[in-house]
C-alpha positions in Angstrom: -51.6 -34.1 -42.8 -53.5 -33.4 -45.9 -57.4 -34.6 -45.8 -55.7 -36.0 -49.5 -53.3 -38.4 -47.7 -55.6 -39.7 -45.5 -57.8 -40.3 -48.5 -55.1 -42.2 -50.0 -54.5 -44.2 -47.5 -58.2 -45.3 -46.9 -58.4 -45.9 -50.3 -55.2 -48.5 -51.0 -56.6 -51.9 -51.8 -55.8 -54.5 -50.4 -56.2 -51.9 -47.3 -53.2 -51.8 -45.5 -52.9 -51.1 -41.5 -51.4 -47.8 -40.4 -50.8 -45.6 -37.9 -51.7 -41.8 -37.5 -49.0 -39.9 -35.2 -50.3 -36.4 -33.7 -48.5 -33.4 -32.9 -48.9 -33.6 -29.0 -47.4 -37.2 -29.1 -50.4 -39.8 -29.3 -50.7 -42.3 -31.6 -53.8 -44.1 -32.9 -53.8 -47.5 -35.1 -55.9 -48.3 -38.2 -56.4 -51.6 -38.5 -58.8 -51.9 -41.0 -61.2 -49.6 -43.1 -64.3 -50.2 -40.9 -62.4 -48.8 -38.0 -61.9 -45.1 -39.1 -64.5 -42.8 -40.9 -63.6 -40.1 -42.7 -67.0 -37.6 -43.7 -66.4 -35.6 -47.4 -64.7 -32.7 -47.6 -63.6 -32.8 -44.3 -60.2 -32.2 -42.4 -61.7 -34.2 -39.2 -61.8 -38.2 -38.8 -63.0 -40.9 -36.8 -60.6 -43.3 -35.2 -62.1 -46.6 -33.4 -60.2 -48.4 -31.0 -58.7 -52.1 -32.3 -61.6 -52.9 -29.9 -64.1 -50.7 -31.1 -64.8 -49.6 -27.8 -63.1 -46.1 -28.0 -63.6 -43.3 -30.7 -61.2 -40.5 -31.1 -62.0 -37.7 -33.1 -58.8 -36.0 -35.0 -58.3 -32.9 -36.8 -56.2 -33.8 -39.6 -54.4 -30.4 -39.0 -52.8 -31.7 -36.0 -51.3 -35.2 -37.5 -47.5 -34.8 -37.5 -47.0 -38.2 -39.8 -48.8 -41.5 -40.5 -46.7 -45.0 -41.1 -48.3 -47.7 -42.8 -47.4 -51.4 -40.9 -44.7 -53.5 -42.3 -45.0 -57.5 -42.4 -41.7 -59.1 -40.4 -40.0 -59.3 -43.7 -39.6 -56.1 -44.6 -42.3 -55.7 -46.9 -45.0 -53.6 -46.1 -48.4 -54.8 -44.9 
């Protein structure tokens, strides 16, 4: 993933909820912009658990694909 597209998708307004997918298979939801931190210029970023209890740090190198949420009628979130 390009640090661009996760730039993009931190800055949609409304924010909308999505999902980063890594190449080794995990998967770590966004919920809202106060749960991921992304520093300048960098291709790393912070991930916080829906919780808050967990961090996961993520090169941005290694992210295979990232979904935004849709709402139950199709549209998305």
């Amino acid at each position: 993933m390009l640090v661009d597209q996760i730039d993009e998708l931190l800055a949609t307004r409304p924010f909308k909820p999505f999902t980063i997918y890594t190449s080794d298979g995990r998967h770590f939801r966004v919920r809202s912009h106060e749960f991921v931190w992304h520093p300048p210029a960098s291709r790393m970023v912070w991930v916080y658990s829906d919780r808050g209890d967990k961090a996961h740090l993520i090169d941005l190198h290694l992210v295979a694909s990232a979904t935004v949420e849709e709402t139950p009628n199709g549209e998305q979130h």
